[in-house]
VORO-695554 format. One record per residue: x, y, z of N, C-alpha, C, O, CB in turn; residue in three letters. Coordinates in steps of 0.05 Angstrom, whole numbers, padded with zeros to 5 digits, always signed. Glycine has a CB too. Layout:
<recs>
XYZXYZXYZXYZXYZala ...
</recs>
This chain:
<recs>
+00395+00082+00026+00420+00068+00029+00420+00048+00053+00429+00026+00052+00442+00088+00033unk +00405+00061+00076+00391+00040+00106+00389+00017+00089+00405+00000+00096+00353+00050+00125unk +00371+00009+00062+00366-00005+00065+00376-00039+00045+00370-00063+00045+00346+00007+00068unk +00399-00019+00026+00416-00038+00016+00429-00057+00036+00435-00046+00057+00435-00026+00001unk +00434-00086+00032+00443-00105+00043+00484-00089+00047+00497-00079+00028+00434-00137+00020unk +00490-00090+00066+00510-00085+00056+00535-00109+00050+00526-00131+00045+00515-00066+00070unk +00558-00107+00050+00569-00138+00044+00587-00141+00083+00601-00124+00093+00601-00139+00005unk +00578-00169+00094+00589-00167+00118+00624-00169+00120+00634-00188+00109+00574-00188+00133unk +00639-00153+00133+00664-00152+00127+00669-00145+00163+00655-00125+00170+00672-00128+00099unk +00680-00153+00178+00686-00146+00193+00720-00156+00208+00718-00178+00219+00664-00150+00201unk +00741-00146+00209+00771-00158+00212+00774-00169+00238+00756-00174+00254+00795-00137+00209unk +00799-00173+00238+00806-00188+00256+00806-00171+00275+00798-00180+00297+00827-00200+00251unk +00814-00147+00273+00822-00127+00288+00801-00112+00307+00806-00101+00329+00834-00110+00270unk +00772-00115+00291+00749-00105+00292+00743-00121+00316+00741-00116+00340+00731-00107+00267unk +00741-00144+00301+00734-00175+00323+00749-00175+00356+00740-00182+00378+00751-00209+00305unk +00765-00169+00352+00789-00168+00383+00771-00134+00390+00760-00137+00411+00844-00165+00372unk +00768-00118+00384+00758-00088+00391+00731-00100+00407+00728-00100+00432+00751-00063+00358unk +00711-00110+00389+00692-00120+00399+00693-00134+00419+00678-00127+00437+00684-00130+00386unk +00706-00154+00422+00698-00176+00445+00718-00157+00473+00714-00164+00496+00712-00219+00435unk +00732-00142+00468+00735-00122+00490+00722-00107+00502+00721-00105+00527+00746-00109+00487unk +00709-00094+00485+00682-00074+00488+00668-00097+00508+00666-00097+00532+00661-00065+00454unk +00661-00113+00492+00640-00140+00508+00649-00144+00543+00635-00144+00564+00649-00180+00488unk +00671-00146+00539+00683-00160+00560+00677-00135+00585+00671-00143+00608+00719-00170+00553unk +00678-00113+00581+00685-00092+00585+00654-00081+00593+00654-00061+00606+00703-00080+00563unk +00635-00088+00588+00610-00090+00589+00594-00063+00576+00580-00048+00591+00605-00096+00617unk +00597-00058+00549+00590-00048+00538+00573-00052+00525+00587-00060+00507+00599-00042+00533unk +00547-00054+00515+00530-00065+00503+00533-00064+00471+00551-00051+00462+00509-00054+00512unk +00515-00076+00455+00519-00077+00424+00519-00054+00414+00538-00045+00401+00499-00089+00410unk +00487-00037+00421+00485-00020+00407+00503+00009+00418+00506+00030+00406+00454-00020+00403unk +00513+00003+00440+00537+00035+00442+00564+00022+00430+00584+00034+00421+00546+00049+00483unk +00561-00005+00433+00590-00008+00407+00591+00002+00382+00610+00012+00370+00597-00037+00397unk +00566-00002+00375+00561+00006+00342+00563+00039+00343+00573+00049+00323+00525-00005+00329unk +00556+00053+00360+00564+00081+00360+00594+00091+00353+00602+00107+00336+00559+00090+00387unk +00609+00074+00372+00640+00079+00382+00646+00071+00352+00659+00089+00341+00656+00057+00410unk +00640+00049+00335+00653+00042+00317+00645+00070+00290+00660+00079+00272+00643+00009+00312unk +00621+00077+00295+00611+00092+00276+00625+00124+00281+00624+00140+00263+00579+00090+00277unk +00635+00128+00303+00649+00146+00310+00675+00145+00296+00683+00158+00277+00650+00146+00336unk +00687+00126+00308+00709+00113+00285+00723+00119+00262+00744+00130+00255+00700+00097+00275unk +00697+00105+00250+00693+00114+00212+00681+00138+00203+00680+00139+00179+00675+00094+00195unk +00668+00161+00217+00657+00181+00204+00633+00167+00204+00629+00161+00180+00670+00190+00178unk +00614+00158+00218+00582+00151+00216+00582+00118+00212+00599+00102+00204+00565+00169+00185unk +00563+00114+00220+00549+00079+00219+00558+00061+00190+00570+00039+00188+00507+00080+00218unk +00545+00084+00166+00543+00077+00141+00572+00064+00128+00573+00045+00112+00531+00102+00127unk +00598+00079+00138+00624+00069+00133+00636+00048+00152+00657+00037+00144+00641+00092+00132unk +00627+00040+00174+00635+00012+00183+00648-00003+00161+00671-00004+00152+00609-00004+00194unk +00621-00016+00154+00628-00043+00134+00616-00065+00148+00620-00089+00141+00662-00050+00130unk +00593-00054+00176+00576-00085+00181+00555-00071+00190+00552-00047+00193+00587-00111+00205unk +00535-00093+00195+00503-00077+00208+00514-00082+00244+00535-00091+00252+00461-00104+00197unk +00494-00073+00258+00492-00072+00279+00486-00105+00294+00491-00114+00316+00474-00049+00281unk +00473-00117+00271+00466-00145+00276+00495-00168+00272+00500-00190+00282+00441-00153+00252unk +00508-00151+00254+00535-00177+00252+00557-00169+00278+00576-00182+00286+00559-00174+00213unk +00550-00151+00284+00566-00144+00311+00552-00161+00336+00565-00170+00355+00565-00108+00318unk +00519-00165+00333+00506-00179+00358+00518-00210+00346+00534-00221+00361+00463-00175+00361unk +00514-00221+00327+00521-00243+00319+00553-00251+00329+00559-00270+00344+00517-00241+00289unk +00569-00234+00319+00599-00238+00342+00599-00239+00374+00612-00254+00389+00618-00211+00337unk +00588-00227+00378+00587-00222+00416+00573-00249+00414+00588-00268+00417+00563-00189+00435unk +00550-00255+00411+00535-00281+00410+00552-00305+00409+00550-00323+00425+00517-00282+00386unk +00571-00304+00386+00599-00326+00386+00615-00330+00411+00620-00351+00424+00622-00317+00366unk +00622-00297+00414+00643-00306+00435+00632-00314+00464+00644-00327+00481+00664-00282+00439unk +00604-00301+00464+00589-00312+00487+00598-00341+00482+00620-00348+00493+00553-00307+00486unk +00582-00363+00463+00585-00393+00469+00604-00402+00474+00604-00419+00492+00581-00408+00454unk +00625-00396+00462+00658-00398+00460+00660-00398+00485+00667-00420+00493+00678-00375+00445unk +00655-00373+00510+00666-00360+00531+00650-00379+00542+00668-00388+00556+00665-00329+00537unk +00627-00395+00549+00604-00406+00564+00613-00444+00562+00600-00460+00575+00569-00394+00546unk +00637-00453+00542+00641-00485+00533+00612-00492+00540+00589-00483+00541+00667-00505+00551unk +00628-00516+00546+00599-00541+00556+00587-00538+00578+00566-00551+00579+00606-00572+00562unk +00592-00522+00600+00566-00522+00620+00570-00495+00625+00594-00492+00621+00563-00543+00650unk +00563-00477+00629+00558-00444+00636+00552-00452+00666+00562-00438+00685+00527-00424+00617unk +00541-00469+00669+00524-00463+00708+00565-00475+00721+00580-00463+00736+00476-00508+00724unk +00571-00498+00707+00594-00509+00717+00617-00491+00715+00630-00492+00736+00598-00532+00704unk +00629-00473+00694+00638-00448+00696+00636-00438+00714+00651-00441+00733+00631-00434+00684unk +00612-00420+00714+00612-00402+00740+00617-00418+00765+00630-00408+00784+00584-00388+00744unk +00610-00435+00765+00617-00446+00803+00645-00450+00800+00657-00444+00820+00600-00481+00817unk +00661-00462+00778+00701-00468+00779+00703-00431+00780+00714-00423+00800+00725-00490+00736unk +00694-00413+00762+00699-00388+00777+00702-00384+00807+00724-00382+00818+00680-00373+00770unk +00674-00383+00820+00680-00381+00839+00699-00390+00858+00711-00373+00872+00667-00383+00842unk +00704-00417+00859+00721-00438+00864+00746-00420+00868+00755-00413+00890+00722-00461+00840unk +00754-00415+00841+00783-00413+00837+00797-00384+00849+00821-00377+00850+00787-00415+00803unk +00775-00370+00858+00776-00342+00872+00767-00348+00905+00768-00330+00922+00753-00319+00855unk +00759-00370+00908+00746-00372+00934+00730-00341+00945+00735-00322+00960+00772-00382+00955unk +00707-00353+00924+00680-00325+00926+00660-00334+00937+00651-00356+00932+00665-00312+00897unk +00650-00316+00957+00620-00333+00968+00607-00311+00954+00610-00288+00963+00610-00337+01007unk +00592-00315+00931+00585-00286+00914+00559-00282+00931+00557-00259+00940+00578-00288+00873unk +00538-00302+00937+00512-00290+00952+00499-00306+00974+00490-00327+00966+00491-00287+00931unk +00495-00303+01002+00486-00320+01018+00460-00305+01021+00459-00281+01016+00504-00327+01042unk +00438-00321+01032+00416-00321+01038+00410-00322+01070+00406-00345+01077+00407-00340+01024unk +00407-00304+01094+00416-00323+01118+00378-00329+01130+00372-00343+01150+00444-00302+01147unk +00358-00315+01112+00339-00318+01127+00321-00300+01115+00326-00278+01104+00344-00314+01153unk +00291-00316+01118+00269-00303+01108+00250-00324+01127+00255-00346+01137+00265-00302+01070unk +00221-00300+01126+00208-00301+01147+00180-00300+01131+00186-00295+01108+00216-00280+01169unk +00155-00303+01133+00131-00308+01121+00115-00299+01155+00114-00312+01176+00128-00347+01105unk +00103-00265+01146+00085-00259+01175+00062-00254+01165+00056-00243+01144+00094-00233+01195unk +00042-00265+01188+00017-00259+01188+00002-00227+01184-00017-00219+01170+00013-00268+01210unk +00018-00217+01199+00013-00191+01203+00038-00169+01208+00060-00178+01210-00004-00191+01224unk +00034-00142+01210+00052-00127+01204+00051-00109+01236+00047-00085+01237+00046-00112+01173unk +00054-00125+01256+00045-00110+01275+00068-00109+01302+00075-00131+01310+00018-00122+01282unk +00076-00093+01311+00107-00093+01331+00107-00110+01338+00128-00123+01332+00115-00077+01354unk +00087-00124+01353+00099-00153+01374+00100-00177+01349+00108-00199+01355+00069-00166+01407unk +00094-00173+01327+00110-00192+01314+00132-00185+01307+00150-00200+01315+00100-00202+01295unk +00142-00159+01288+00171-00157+01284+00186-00160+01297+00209-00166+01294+00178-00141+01278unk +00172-00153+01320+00195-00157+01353+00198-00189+01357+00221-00196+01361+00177-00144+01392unk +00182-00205+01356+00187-00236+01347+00204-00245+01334+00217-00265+01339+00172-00247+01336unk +00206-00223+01305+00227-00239+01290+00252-00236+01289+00271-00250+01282+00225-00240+01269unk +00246-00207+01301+00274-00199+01303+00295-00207+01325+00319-00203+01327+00274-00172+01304unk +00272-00225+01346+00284-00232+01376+00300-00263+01367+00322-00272+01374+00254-00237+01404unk +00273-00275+01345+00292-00302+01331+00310-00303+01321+00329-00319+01323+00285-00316+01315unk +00307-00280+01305+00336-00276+01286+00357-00277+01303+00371-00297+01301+00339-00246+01269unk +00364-00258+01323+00386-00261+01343+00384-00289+01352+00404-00303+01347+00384-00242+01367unk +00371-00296+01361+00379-00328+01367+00391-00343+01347+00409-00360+01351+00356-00345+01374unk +00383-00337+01323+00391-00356+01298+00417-00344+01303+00430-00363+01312+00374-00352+01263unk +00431-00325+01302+00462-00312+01293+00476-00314+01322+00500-00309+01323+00462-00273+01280unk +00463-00322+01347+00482-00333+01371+00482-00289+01381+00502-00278+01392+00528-00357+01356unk +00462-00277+01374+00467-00252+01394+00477-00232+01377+00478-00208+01383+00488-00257+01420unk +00487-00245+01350+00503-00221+01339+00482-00201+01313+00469-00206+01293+00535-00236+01323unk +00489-00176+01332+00457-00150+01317+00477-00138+01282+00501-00135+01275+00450-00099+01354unk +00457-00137+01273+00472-00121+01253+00479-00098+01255+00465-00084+01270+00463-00119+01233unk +00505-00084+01241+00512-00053+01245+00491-00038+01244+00484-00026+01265+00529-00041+01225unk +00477-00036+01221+00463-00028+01208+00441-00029+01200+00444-00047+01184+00470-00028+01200unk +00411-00021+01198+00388-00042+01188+00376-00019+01165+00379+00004+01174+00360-00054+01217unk +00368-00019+01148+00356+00000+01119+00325-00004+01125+00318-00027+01128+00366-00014+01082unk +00313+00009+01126+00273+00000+01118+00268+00024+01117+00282+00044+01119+00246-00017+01146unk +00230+00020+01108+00218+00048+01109+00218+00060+01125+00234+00057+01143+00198+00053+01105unk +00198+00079+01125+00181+00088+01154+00166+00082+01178+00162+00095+01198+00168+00096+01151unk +00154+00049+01166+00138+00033+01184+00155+00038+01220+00177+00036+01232+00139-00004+01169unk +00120+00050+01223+00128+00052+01251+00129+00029+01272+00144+00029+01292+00112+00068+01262unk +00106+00006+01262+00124-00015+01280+00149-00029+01276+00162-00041+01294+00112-00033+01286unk +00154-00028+01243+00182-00038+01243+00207-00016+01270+00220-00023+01290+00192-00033+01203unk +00204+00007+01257+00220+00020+01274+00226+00016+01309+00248+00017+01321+00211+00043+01269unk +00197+00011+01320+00191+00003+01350+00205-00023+01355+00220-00025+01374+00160+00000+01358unk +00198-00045+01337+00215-00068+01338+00242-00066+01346+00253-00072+01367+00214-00079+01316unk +00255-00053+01318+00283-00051+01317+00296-00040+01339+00318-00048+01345+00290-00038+01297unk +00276-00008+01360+00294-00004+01382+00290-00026+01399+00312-00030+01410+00290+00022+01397unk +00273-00042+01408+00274-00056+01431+00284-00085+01428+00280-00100+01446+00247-00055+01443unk +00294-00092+01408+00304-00114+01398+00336-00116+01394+00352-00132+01403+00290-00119+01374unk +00339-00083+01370+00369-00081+01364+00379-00054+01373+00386-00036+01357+00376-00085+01331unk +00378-00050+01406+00385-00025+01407+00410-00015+01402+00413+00009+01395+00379-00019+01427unk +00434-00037+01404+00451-00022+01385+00459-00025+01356+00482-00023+01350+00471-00023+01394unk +00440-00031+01336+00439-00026+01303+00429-00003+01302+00409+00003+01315+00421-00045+01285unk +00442+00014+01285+00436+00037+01278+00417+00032+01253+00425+00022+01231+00462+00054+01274unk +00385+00041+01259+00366+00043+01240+00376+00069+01222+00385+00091+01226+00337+00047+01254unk +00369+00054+01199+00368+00083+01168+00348+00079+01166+00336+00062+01178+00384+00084+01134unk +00338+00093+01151+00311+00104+01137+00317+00094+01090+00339+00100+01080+00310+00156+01150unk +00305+00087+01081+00299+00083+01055+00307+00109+01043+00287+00123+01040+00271+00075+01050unk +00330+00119+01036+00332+00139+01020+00306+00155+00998+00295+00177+00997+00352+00127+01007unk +00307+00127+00983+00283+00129+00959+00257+00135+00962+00244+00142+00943+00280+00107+00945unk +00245+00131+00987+00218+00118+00993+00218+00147+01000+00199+00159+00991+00211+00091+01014unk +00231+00158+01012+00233+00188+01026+00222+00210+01005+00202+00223+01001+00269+00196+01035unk +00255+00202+00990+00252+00224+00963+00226+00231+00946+00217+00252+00936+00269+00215+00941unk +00215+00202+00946+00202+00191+00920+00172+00213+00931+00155+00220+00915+00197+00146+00918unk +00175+00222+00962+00138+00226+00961+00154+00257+00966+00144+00267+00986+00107+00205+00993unk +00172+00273+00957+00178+00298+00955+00163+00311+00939+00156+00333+00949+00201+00303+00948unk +00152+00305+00910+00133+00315+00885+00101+00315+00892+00082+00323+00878+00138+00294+00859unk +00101+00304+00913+00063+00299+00923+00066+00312+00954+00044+00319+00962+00049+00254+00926unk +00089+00316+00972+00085+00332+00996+00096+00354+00987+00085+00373+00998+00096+00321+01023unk +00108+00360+00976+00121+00390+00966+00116+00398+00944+00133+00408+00929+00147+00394+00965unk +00082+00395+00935+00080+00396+00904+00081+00435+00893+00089+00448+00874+00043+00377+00897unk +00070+00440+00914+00072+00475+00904+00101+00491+00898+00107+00509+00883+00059+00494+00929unk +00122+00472+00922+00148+00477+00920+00168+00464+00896+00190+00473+00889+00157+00470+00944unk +00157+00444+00886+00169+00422+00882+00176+00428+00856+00195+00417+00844+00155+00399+00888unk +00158+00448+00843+00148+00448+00810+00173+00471+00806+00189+00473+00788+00108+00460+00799unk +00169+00486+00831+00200+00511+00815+00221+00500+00824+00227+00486+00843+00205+00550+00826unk +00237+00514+00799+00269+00505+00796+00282+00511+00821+00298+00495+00830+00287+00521+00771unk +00276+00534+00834+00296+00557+00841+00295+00532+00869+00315+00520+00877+00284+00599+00844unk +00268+00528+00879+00266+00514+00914+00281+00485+00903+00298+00474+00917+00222+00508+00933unk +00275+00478+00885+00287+00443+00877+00311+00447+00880+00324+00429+00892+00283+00429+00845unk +00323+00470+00871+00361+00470+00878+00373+00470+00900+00392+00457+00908+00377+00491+00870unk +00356+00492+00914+00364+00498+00952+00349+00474+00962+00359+00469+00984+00350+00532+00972unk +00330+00457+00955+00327+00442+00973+00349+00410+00972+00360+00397+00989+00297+00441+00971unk +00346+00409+00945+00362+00391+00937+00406+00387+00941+00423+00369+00940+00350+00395+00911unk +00404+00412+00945+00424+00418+00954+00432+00419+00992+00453+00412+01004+00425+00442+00940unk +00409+00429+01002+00404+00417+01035+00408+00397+01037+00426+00388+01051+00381+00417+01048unk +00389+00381+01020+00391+00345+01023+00418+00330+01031+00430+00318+01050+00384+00331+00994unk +00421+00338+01006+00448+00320+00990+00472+00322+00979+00486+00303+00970+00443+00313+00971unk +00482+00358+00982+00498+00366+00986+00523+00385+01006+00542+00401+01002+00490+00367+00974unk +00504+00367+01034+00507+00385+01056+00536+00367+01063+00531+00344+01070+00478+00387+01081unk +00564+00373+01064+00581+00351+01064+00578+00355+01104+00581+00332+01112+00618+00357+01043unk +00576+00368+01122+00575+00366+01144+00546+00371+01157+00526+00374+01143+00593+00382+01151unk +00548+00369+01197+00521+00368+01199+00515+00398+01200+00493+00403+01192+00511+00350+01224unk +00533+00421+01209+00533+00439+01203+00522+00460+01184+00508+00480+01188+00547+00436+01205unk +00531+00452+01164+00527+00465+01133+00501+00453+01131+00484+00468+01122+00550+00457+01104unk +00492+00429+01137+00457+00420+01135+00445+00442+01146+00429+00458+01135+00444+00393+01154unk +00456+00442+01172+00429+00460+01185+00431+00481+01181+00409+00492+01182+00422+00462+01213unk +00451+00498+01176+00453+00524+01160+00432+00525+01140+00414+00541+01138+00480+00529+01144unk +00436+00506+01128+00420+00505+01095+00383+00504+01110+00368+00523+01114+00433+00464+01067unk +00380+00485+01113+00358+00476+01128+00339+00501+01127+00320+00507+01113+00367+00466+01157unk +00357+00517+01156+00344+00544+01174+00340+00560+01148+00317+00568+01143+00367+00564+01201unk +00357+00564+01134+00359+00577+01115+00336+00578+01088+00326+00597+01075+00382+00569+01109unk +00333+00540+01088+00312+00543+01071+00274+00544+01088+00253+00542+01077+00318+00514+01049unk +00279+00545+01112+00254+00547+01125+00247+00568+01120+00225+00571+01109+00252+00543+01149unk +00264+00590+01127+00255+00620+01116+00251+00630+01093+00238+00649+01085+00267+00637+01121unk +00262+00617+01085+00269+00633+01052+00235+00619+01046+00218+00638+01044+00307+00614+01025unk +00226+00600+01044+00200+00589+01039+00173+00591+01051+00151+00588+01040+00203+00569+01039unk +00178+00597+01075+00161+00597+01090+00152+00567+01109+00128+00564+01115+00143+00608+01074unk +00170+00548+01117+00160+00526+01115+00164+00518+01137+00168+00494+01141+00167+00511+01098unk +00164+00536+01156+00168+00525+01187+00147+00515+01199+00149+00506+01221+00176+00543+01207unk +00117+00515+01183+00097+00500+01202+00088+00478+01178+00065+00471+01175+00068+00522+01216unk +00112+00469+01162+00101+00442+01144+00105+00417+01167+00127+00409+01176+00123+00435+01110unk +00080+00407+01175+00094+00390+01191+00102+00373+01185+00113+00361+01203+00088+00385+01207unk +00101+00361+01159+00114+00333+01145+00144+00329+01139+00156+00308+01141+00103+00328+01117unk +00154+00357+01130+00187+00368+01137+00196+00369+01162+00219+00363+01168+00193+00396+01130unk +00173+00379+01186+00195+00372+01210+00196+00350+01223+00211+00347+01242+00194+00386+01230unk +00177+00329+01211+00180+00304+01217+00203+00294+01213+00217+00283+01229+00165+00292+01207unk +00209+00297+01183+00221+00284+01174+00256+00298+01186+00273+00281+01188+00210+00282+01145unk +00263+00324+01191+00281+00336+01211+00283+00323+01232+00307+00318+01238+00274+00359+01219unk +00265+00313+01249+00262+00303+01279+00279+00282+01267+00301+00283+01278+00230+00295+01296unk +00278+00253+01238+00297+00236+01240+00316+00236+01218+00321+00216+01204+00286+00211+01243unk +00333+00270+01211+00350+00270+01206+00372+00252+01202+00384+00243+01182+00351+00280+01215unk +00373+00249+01226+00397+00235+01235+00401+00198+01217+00421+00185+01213+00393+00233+01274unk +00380+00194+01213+00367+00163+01203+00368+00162+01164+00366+00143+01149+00326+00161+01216unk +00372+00185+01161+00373+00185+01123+00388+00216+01119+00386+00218+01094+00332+00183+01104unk +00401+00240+01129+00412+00251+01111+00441+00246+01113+00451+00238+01135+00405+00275+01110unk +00455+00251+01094+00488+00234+01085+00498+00255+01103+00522+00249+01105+00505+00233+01044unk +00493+00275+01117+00517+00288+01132+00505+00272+01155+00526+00267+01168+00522+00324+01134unk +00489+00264+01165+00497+00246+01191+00501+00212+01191+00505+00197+01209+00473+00251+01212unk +00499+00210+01172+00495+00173+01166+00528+00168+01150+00534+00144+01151+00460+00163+01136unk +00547+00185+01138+00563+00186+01117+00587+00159+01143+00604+00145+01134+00576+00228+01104unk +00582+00160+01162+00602+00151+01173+00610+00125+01189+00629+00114+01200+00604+00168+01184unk +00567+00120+01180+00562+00096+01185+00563+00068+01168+00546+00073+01151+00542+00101+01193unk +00570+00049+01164+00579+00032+01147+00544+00013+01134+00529+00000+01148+00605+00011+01168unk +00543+00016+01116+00534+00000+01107+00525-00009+01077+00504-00013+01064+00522+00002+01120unk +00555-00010+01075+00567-00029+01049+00547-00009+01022+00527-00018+01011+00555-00075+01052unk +00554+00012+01018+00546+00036+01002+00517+00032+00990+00513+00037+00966+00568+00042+00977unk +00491+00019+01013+00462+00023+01003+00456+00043+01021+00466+00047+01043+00441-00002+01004unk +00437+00056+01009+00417+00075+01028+00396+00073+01013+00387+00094+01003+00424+00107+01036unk +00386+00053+01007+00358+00040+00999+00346+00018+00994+00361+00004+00980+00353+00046+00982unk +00321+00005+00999+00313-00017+01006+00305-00021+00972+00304-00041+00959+00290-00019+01032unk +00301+00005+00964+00282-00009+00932+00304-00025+00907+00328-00018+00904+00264+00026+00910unk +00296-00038+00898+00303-00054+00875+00319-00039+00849+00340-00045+00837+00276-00067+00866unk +00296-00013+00847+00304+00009+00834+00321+00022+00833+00332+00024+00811+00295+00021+00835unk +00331+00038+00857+00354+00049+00865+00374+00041+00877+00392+00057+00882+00350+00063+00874unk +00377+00012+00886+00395+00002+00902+00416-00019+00882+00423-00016+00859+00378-00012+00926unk +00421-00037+00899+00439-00063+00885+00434-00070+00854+00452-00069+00837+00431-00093+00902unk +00409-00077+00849+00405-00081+00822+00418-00067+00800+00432-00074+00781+00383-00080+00818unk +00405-00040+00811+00406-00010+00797+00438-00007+00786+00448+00000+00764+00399+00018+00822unk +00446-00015+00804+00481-00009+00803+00491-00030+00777+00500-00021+00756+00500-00020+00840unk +00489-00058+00785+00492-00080+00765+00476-00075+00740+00485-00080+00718+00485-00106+00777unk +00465-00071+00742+00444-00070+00714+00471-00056+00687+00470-00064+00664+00407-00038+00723unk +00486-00041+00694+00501-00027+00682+00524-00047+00666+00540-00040+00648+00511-00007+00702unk +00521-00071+00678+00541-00099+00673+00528-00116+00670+00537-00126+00649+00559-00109+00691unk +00512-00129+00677+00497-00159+00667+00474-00148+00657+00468-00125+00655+00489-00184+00692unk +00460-00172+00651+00435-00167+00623+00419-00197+00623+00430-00217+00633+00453-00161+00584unk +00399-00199+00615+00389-00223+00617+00403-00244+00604+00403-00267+00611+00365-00223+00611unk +00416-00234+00580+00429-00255+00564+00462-00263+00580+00469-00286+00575+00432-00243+00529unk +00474-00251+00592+00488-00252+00608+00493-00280+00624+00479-00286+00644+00481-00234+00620unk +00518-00297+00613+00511-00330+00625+00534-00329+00657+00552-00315+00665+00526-00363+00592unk +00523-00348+00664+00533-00343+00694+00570-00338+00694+00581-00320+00706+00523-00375+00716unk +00588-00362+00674+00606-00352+00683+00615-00322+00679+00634-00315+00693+00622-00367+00678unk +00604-00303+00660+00605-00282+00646+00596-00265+00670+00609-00246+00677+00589-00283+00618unk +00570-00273+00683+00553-00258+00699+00579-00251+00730+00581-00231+00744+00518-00281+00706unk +00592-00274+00729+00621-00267+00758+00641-00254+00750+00652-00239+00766+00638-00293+00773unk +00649-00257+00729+00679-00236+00716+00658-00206+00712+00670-00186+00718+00700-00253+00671unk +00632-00200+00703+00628-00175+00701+00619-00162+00726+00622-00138+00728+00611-00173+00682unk +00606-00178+00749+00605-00167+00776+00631-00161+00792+00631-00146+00812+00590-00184+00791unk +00652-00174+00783+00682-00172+00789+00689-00141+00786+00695-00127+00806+00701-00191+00769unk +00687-00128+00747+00688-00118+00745+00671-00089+00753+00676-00066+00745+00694-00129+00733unk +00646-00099+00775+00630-00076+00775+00638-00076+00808+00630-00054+00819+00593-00079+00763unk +00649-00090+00823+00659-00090+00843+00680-00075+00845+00680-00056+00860+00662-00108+00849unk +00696-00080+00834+00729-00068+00837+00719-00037+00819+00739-00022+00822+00763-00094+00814unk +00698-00022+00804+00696+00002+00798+00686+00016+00830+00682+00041+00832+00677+00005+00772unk 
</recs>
């Protein structure tokens, strides 16, 4: 039956459902679910999954007139949005303190003195050395992700049972005070045996730099990660799409803003 043509029929009513969904940033193929939900399964629609991409596709051009790039900028315009500034990028030789400390000494000159709240990076230890003697009052974080990510290769014996993944994971990230951390913490040192891991008490010594009960209060515009993966993108990805034309691409970051 997949493979009978079926006859394309889709209403008016369908059409307005759709370009909501669209607007709304739902993609094709979970529209075609919702609709198949609908009707009791896919097969009773009354369209393929393709005459539904073919509509979104319409109202895309429709929604995009004659210039899409010119759109989006009268968007902006008409909201007075500075959607993305750039204030600076740097090209280094090397990765070594007395240069980060260089750039970071220019950078303040470029901004007239003014440090950021906040600064996100890895572990790099000369980044870190830089940042105290440059921005001693920006509060350094630590890369959320970069942290997590090497938990399965430093805690591999622990890592594999359920039971330590919950208490530890629950230390982490569910500690709403600094209190209840270190409860949990002490708690999971013993319970495991893990008071002479020394890669855990490293990473204890800078607490204070990546877990959410000491950082929850520090501002910085809801990232706690430098990667691409888990950060800004990650978030949008849920609303724009490559086919996604610019003025489309500012009413759906609107909408992923104000969620």
């Amino acid at each position: 039956m997949n493979l009978i043509k079926r006859e394309r029929h889709v209403t008016a009513a369908q059409k307005n459902l759709i370009k909501s969904l669209h607007v709304s940033g739902i993609a094709p193929r979970q529209q075609m679910n919702i609709f198949g939900k609908m009707h009791g399964g896919e097969e009773q629609v009354g369209f393929h999954a393709q005459h539904l991409r073919n509509i979104v596709r319409d109202f895309r051009k429709d929604n995009l007139g004659v210039n899409d790039a010119q759109a989006g900028l009268d968007l902006l315009h008409r909201y007075a949005m500075l959607f993305s500034v750039l204030f600076g990028f740097v090209l280094m030789h090397d990765e070594l303190k007395t240069t980060f400390e260089w750039v970071l000494g220019t950078w303040l000159e470029v901004v007239e003195g003014k440090a950021h709240l906040a600064i996100i990076t890895d572990q790099d230890q000369a980044m870190a050395g830089a940042i105290q003697s440059q921005l001693p009052n920006t509060t350094h974080l630590l890369c959320s992700w970069h942290i997590s990510n090497k938990f399965p290769e430093k805690l591999s014996t622990y890592y594999a049972k359920e039971e330590f993944k919950s208490d530890f994971n629950n230390c982490i990230y569910h500690s709403l005070t600094e209190e209840i951390f270190e409860d949990r913490w002490k708690a999971l040192m013993l319970k495991y045996k893990l008071e002479d891991n020394t890669w855990l008490q490293g990473l204890y010594k800078l607490k204070h730099k990546w877990i959410d009960a000491y950082t929850r209060t520090i501002f910085s515009a809801g990232q706690k990660t430098t990667s691409r993966s888990e950060g800004m993108n990650s978030f949008f990805d849920a609303y724009v799409g490559s086919c996604t034309g610019l003025k489309e691409f500012v009413e759906r970051a609107q909408k992923a803003l104000e969620r």
